[in-house]
C-alpha positions in Angstrom: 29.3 -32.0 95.1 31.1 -28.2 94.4 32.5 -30.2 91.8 29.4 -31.0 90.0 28.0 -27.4 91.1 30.8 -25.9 89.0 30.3 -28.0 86.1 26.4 -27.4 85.9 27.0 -23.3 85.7 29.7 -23.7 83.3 26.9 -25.3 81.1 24.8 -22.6 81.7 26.9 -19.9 80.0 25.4 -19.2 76.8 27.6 -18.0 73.2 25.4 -16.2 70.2 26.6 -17.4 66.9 28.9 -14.6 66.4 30.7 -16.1 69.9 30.5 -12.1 70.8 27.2 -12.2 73.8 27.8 -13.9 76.6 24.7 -14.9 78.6 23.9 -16.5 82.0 20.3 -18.6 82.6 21.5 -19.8 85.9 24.1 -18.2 88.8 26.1 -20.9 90.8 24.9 -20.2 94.3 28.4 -20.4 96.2 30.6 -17.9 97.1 34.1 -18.5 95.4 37.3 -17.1 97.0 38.2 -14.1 95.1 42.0 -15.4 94.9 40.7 -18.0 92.3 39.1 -15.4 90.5 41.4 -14.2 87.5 39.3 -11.4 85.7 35.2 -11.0 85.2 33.1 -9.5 82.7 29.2 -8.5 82.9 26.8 -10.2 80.4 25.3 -8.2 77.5 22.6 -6.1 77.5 21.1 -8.3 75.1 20.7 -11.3 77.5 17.1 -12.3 79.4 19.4 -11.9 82.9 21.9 -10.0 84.4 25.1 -11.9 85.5 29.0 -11.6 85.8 30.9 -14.5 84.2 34.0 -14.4 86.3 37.0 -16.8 84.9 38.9 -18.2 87.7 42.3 -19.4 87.2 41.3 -23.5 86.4 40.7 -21.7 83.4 36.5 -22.2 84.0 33.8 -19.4 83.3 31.4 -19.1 86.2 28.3 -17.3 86.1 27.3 -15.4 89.3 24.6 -13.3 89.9 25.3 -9.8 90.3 22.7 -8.6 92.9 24.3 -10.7 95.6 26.9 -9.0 97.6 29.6 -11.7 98.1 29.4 -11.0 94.0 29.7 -7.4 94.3 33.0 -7.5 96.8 34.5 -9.7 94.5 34.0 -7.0 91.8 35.2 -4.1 93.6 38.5 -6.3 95.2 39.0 -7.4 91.3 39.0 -3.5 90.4 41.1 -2.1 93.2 44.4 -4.3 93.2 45.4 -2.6 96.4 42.3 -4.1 98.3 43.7 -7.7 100.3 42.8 -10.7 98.1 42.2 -12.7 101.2 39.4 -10.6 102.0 36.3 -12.8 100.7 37.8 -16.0 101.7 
């Protein structure tokens, strides 16, 4: 069921034509361990919603939403490598 979970927000991610603007028009809901996660990127400006895509280490593009704060943690432990990795498992 994750598995199909995972799939469905991959197909959520939205490309413009020039492949440059990301956008997200649905957030997967679970939290994912933060040592999967590889990097992460906010969504343009330009997009209806808010999100973070993060890219986890399958390689797959998830989008999140970035109100929530399992989301946020993941953020700031991506930002700060000094911060345990294990902490949002």
């Amino acid at each position: 069921c994750q598995v199909e979970m995972l799939l469905l927000s991959l197909l959520n991610i939205s490309l413009s034509a020039n492949g440059h603007v990301m956008c997200c028009f649905d957030f997967h809901d679970s939290k994912i361990p933060v040592n999967f996660i590889t990097k992460y990127e906010p969504t343009s400006s330009e997009c209806p919603k808010a999100g973070v895509v993060f890219t986890t280490k399958k390689p797959a593009r998830i989008c999140a939403n970035p109100h929530l704060n399992w989301v946020k943690e993941a953020m700031k432990i991506i930002n700060d490598p000094d911060i345990c990795k294990f902490h949002l498992r």
